[in-house]
TORZAMI-742116 format. One record per residue (C-alpha): residue in one letter; x, y negated, z negated. Coordinates in steps of 0.1 Angstrom, whole numbers, plus 5000, padded with zeros to 4 digits. Each point is the difference from the previous one (the first is absolute). Layout:
residues N
AXYZ;...
This chain:
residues 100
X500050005000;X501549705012;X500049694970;X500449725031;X497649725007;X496650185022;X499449685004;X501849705013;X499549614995;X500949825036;X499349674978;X500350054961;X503949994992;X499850284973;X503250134988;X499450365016;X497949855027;X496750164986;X496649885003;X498649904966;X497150294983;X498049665004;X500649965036;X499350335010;X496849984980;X498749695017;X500950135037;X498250354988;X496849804987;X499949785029;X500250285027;X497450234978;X497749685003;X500550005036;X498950375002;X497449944978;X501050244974;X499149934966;X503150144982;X503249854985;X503550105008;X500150284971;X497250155014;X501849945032;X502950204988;X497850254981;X497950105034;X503950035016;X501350244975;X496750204999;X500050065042;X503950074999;X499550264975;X496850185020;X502950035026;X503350054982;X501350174968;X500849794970;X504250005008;X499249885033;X497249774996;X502249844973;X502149825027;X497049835017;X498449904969;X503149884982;X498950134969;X503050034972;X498450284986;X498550345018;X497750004964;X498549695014;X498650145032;X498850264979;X497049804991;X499249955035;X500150365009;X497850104971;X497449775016;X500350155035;X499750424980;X497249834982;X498249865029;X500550355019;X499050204973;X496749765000;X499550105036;X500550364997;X497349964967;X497349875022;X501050235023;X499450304980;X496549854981;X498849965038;X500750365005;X498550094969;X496749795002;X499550115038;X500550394990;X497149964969;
């Protein structure tokens, strides 16, 4: 995992050349607004890590997400079990309410 800027300032003179939390925020915000999604840049990141994950392990997903910690994407992929074990629920009560 690489500990480099992921995102450059062309204008704010930084010491690293990093775009401020707050800058990222407000260009996140503004471009959600744009879309018209109601979300804010956590939830942002939060829908990231959660789509990575349906599509890579942990290790690798880890990389894209730029999470310190592979604990911390744990809580993402418990949503995304818990969420399929939901579907596979209904799933089964279907199958038991059709066969009665």
């Amino acid at each position: 995992m690489s500990d480099g800027p992921l995102f450059l300032s062309l204008g704010n003179k930084n010491k690293d050349g990093r775009l401020t939390t707050r800058h990222i925020r407000r260009i996140v915000k503004q471009l959600l607004g744009f879309l018209g999604v109601d979300n804010s840049t956590h939830g942002f990141r939060h829908f990231f890590a959660t789509e990575t994950l349906k599509v890579l392990p942990a290790h690798r997903a880890q990389k894209f997400t730029r999470h310190k910690s592979i604990d911390m994407l744990q809580v993402y992929n418990d949503e995304i079990q818990r969420d399929e074990d939901v579907e596979l629920l209904h799933k089964k009560l279907e199958q038991v309410a059709y066969a009665s």
